[in-house]
N, C-alpha and C positions, 0 to 999 in steps of 0.2 A: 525225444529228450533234448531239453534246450542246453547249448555247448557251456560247460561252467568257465567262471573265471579264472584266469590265471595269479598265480600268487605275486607277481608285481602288482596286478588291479590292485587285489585287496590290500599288500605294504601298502601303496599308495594313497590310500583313502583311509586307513587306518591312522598312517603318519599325521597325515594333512587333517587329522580328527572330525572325519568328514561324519555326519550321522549316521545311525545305523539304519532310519528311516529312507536316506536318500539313499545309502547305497542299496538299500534293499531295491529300491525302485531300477534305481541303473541295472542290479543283475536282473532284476524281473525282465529290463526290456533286450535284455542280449550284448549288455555292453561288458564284454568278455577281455578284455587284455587293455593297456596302456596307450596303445597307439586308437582301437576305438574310441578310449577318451577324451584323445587328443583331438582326435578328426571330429567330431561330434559338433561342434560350434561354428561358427564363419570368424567369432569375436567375441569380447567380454561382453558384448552389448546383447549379443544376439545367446549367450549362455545366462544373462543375469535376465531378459523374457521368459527364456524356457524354465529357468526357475520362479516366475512368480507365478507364471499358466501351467503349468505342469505339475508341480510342486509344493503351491500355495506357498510360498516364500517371498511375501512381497516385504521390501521392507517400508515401505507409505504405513502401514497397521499392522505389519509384527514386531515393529521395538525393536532394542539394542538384539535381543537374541536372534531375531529373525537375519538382524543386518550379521551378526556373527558368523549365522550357517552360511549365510552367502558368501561370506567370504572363505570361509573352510571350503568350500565347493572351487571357489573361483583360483585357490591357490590350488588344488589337486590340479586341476584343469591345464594351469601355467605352467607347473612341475612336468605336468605328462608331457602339455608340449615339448617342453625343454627335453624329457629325456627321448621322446621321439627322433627328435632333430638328431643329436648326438647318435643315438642305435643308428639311424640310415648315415651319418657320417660314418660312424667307425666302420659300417657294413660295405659303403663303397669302397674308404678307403683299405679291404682284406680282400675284395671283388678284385684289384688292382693290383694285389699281390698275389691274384691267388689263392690266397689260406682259406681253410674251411669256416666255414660262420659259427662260431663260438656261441653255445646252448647256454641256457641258464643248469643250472645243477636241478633245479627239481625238471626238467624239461626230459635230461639224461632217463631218469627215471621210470620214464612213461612206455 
């Protein structure tokens, strides 16, 4: 059974009005949480290849909408970064105190 996504992935992609085509593909390939989103690229350069070979997203011949999805993709990507960096900030900085690493609420649940 392949491990499902976490409910930040999908905020994430939903917020960032990512397609439901592309995220289908992402959860298809195992990209299960925020931080795999994050890690996934080297660059924008090398995330906007894997969408025009992977994903038939080129935007040379798919017009203003193709350059649209691109970009809904390219901002979830830059968010995730962002909130990656932050999570291992705030994680070292409670490591240093000490304090137990603060769950998400549907995580408690599990």
């Amino acid at each position: 059974m392949a491990p499902r996504p976490n409910a930040d992935l999908l905020h994430l992609l939903a917020q960032s009005k990512v397609s439901a085509e592309v995220q289908k593909t992402l959860l298809d390939a195992d990209v299960c949480s925020v931080r795999d989103c994050s890690a996934m690229f080297s660059s924008e350069d090398d995330l906007r290849a894997v969408l025009k070979k992977d994903f038939n997203l080129d935007p040379e011949t798919g017009g203003l909408k193709t350059r649209v999805a691109i970009t809904k993709v390219v901002i979830a990507w830059e968010t995730a970064k962002g909130r990656v960096s932050k999570m291992t900030e705030l994680e070292g900085e409670a490591e240093q105190r000490a304090e137990a690493k603060r769950l998400p609420v549907l995580d408690h649940r599990r």
